[in-house]
Structures are given as structure tokens and as C-alpha cells.
C-alpha positions in Angstrom: 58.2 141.3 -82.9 59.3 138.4 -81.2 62.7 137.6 -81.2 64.6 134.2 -80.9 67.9 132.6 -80.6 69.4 129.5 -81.5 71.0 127.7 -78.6 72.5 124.7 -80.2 72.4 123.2 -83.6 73.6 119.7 -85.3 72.9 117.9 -88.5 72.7 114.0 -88.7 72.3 112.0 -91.9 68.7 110.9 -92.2 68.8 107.0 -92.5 67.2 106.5 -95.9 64.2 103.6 -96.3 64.6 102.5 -92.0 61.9 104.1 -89.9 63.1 102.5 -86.8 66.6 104.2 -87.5 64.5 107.1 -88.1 63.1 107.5 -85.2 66.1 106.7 -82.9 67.6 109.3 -85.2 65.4 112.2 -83.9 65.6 110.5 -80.2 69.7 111.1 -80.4 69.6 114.5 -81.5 67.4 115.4 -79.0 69.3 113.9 -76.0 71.9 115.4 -77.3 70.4 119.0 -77.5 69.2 119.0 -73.9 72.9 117.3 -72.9 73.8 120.7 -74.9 71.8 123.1 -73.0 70.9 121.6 -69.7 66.9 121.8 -70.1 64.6 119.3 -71.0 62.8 121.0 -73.9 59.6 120.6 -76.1 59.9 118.7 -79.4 58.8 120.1 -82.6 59.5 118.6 -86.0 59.1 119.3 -90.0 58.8 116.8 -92.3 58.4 116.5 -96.3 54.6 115.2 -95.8 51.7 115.8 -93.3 50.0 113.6 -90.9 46.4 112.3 -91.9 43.3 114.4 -89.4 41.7 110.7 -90.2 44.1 108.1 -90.3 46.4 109.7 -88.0 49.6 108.2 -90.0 51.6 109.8 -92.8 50.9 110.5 -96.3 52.5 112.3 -99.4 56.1 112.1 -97.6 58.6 112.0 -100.3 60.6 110.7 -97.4 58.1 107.6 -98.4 59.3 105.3 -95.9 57.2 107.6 -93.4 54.3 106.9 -95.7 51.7 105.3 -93.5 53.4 105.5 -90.0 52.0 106.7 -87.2 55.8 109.0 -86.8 54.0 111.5 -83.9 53.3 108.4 -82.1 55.9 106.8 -82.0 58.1 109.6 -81.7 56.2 110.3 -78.5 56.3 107.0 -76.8 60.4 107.1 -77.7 60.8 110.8 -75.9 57.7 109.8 -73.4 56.9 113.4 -74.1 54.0 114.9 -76.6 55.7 116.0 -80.1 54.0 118.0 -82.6 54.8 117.6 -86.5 54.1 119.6 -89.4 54.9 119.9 -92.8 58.3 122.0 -93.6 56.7 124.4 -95.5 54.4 125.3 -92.8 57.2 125.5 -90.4 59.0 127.9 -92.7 56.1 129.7 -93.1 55.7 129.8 -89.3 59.6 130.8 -89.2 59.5 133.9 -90.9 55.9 134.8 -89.8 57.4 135.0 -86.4 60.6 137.0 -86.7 61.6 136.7 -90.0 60.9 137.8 -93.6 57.1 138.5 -93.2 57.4 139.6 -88.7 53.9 140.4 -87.7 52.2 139.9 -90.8 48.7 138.1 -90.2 49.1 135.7 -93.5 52.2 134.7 -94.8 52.4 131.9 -97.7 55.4 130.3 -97.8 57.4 128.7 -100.3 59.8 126.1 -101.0 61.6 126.1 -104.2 64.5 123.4 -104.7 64.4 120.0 -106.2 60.7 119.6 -105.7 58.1 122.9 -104.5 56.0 123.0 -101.4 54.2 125.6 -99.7 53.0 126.3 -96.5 50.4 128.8 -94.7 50.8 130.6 -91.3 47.6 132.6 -90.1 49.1 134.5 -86.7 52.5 133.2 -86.8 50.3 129.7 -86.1 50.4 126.8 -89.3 47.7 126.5 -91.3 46.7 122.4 -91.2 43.3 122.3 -93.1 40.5 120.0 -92.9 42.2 116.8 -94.7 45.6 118.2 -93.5 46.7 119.3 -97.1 46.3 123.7 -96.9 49.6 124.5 -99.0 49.9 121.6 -101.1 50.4 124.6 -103.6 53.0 122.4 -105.7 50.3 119.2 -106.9 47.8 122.2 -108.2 48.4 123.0 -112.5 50.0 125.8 -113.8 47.4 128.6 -114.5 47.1 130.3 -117.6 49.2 127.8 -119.7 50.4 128.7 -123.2 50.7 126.6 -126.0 54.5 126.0 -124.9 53.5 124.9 -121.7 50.5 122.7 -122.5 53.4 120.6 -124.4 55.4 120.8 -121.3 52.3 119.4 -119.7 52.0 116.1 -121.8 56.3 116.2 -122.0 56.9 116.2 -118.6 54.1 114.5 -115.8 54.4 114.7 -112.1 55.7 112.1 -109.9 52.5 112.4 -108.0 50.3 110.5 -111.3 49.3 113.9 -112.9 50.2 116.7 -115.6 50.5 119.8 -115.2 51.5 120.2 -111.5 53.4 123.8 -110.8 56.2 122.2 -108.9 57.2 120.3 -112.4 57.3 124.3 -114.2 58.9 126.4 -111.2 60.8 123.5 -108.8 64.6 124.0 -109.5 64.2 120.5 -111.5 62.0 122.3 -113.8 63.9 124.8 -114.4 66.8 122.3 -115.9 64.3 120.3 -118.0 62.8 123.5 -119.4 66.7 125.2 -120.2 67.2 121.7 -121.3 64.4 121.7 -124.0 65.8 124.5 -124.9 69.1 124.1 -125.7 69.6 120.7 -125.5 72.1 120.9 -122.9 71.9 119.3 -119.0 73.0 122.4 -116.5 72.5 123.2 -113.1 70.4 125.8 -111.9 73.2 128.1 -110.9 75.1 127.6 -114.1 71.9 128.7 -116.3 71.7 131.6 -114.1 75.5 132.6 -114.9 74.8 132.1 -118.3 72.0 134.0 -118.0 74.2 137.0 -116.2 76.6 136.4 -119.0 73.9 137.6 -121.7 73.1 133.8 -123.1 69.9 133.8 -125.2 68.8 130.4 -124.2 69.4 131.3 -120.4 68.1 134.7 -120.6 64.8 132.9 -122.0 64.6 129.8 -119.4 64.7 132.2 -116.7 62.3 134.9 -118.3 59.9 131.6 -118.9 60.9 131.1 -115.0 59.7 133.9 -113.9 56.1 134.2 -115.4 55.3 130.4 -114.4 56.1 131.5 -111.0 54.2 134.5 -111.2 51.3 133.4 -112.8 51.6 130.3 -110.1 51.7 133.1 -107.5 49.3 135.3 -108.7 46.6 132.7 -108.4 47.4 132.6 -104.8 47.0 136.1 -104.4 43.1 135.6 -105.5 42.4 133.2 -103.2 44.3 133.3 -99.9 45.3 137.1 -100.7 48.7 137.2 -98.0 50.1 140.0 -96.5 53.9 138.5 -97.5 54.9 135.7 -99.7 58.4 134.1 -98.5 60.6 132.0 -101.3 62.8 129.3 -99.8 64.9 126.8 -101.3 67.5 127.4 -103.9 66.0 128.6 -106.3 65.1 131.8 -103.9 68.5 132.6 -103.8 68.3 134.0 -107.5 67.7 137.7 -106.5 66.2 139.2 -109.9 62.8 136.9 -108.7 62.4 139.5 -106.3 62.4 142.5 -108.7 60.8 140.6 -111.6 57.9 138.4 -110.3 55.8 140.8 -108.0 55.7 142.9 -111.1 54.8 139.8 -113.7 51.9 139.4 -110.9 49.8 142.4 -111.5 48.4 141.1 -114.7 47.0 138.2 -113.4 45.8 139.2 -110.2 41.9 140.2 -110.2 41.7 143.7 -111.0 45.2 144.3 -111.6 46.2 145.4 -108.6 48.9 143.5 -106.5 51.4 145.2 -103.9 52.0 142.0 -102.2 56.2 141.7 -101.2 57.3 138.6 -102.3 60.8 138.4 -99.9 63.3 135.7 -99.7 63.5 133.9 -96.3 65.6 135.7 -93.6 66.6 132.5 -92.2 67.9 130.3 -94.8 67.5 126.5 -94.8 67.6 126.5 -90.7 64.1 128.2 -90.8 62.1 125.0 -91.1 64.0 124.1 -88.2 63.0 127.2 -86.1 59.5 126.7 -87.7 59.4 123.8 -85.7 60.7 124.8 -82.7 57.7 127.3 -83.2 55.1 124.4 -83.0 55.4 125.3 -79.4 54.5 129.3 -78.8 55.5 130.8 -75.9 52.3 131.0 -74.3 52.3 127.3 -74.6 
């Protein structure tokens, strides 16, 4: 297993709706970094989108002022340097392929769970792009096996992106609140359903059971298609630890044939392992 180490770390604010700001963003915290270390190092970077194999500019960014930019190049022409973007599920996915949750394993889906739901793909600790640049756009596919409950939910509550049904409006921490919420009536966060839920609550107990099959079932249909060694959960939702004795049981059922040992682990590197994922745009051998 390879093993890294961070050198330096910072956080700036990302400028909201200003590219340019944006960019010169990125171009400070990199200047920075090598002021930091003393080496001029390669740049890697995550983002909440992907970059077009035909346009060559951005699309489904929910950081939409990217929408439509061509951000690698002009990031590269304001480092005069090459920089190499992916999406930031496929740099966590990359992260804990490499020396994280899923070390050494050959396929590793990866997923983020928080306000919205993405997923990413690493075949050999390298990310998974795909021929239109979408593999791992797990989120914008419908639930699978819906109920009669959920087929409401469907028509109740549509996707940002235009459609019904999406997964990441069941099992995206958001979800999670509007489905306690039609419930019980009652607007909580997803930490104070899951206390409730600790605390014996019936309507809790229930919006977290309902969790916890929609993610399975969601999972499960991964697990007949793409078939990964590991699954990885990110995001905050992943930090509610009865997913990880429930859901790879709830799986089975709806795997082909029943059978289903795949782990499904929570990500070793918390919500710096995008960052490292990126970082990891740039093996070694490289």
C-alpha cells in the first residue's frame, strides 16, 4: 500500500457566482502551498461537475458559475503549468483507493452523501472518466425497485436536475429531512433525526429504516453492474455508523442471485480526501 502524507493544508472561501475570483482563488492557494513547502508542485483539483471529452468546458457543476468554462484552461495559463481536474467523487474514490478505506482494491465506487449525492469510480487507484465524461453520475439515475410510498415521493418531490425520481433526492442528507418530514410533519436536521432515532422515536426509527433500504436498493444495483471490490460512503450522512451494519445486509436481496459480500466502509480520510484524491491526479510514476 502506498502511503502519503499531508505537507500543508488551508481552506479559502470559494467566491460564490465570480469565475475570475475563482480562479485567482486556486492561483493564491497554490503560491501559497509551494511558499509552504519550498517545491514547486503539480496541481490537481476536484470539483462539483466534470469537464466535457467534447466541448472541453464544464457542465453539471452545481458550482454553476463554472458551467461552460473552459476552468483547466484557464487555470493552466494562470499557473503556466498543466492542471488536471476531476470530479470530487472521483477524487474520493481515488483517495481511499490509494491508501484509504478500499487500499489495493482494483474497483472502488465511491460515494458522496451530504446535501446533494455523487459518486465516483476508481479502476487501479486511477478515476474512472467515461466516454461523455459522466461514469459515476450515480445520483441523476431513479431509485430502483420503488414502492408505492416512494413512487409518491417520486411525483412529491422532483430533482433539481428536471427529472423524478433521481436517488440523490431519496438517500442525499436533504432527503432524508423531506422524507422524516413527511413523516412527522416536523423540519429536523439529519443528526437530530438520528438522535431521535437513538432515543427509540417511532417516526425516526422509520425515516432511517426507509433510509437504509433506498440506499441499499440504490447500492445494490451498482453491485450488478460495476460489481466493486469496496464501496466507500462520504459526506455526512456516512458518519451514521448503523449504515455500515445495516445496508450491506439490506443488499443481498437485491443483488442478482443473492449473494453480496461486498464491504461498504466509510471513508478513512474524512472530508480532506477529495483533496488528496486530487493530489492523486498525479501518480507517482507520473
Amino acid at each position: 500500500m502506498i502511503l502519503s502524507q499531508v505537507l500543508y493544508r488551508h481552506r479559502l472561501p470559494t467566491p460564490k457566482n465570480d469565475y475570475q475570483a475563482t480562479i485567482k482563488n486556486i492561483v493564491e492557494l497554490v503560491r501559497l502551498a509551494e511558499d509552504a513547502t519550498g517545491e514547486t508542485g503539480t496541481v490537481g483539483l476536484g470539483i462539483p461537475g466534470s469537464i466535457s471529452p467534447y466541448t472541453r468546458v464544464v457542465k453539471n457543476a452545481n458550482s454553476t458559475w463554472l458551467n461552460g468554462q473552459p476552468f483547466d484552461k484557464d487555470l493552466s495559463l494562470a499557473l503556466k503549468r498543466e492542471v488536471r481536474l476531476a470530479n470530487d467523487a472521483n477524487c474520493l474514490a481515488v483517495s481511499e483507493a490509494i491508501d484509504g478505506a478500499a487500499a489495493g482494491a482494483p474497483i472502488v465506487f465511491a460515494v458522496i452523501i451530504g446535501t446533494g449525492c455523487g459518486a465516483g469510480v476508481a479502476i487501479n487507484g486511477r478515476s474512472l472518466i467515461g466516454g461523455n465524461g459522466t461514469a459515476g453520475e450515480w445520483g441523476h439515475n431513479p431509485l430502483p425497485w420503488m414502492d408505492e410510498d416512494e413512487l409518491r415521493f417520486r411525483e412529491e418531490v422532483p430533482c433539481y436536475c428536471g427529472k423524478q425520481g433521481c436517488i440523490e433526492t431519496f438517500i442525499s442528507g436533504t432527503g432524508f429531512g423531506t422524507d422524516y418530514r413527511r413523516l412527522s410533519g416536523k423540519t429536523l436536521k439529519g443528526h437530530e433525526i438520528i438522535s431521535l432515532a437513538e432515543q427509540q422515536d417511532p417516526l425516526a426509527e422509520l425515516a432511517i429504516s426507509r433510509y437504509e433500504m433506498r440506499l441499499a436498493k440504490s447500492l445494490a444495483h451498482i453491485a450488478n453492474i460495476l460489481d466493486p471490490d469496496v464501496i466507500v460512503l462520504g459526506g455526512g450522512m456516512s458518519n451514521v455508523d448503523r449504515l455500515y451494519r445495516t445496508v450491506p445486509q439490506l443488499m443481498k436481496p437485491w443483488v442478482f442471485g443473492g449473494e453480496c459480500e461486498t464491504p461498504v466502509r466509510k471513508a478513512v480520510h474524512g472530508d480532506s480526501s477529495g483533496v488528496r484524491g486530487a493530489a492523486w491526479l498525479w501518480p507517482i510514476e507520473d
